[in-house]
N, C-alpha and C positions, 0 to 999 in steps of 0.2 A: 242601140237597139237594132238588131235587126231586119230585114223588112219582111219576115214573117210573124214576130214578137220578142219577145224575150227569156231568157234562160233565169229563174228564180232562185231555182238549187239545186247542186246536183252531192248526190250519196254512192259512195262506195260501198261495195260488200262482194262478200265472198259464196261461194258456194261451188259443192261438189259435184264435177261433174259426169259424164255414164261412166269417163274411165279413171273415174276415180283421184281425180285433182283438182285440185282447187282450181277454183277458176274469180277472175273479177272481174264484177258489171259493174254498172254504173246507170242509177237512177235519176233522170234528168226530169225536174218538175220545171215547165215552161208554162208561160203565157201567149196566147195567140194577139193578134193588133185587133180580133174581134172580143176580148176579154176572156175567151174560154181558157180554164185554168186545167193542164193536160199531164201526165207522165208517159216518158218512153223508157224505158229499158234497152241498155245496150252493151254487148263484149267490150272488154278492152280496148281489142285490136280495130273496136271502131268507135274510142274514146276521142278521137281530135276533133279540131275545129271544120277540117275538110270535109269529113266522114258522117260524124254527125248532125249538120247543120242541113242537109237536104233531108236525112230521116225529120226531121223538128220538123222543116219545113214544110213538107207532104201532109204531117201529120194534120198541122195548123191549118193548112188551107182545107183537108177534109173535113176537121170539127167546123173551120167557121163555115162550111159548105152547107151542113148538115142545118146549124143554128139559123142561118138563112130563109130554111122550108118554111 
């Protein structure tokens, strides 16, 4: 796990885009270490472990920021 939460599932798909190509994202359903169950959306080009793991990250500590109030 890591010390933001954890990665649940993640889905691939395609879709078209302004110039007309296909393109693939990738739907990462995570978990925060506060329990909130989240999805990000993300390109290809920022499908790694490098790239996406601060996007998760940021995210997770905003929802459990929010849950907090």
């Amino acid at each position: 796990m890591a010390d933001w939460g954890k990665v649940l599932d993640i889905t691939e798909y395609r879709t078209v885009g302004s110039t007309g190509k296909l393109e693939r994202r990738y739907r990462i359903q995570a978990q925060s270490k506060g329990g909130t169950v989240f999805t990000v959306e993300v390109p290809e080009d920022m499908s790694t472990t490098e790239k996406a793991d601060p996007v998760l990250k940021h995210r997770a500590a905003e929802l459990d920021g929010i849950k907090k109030l």
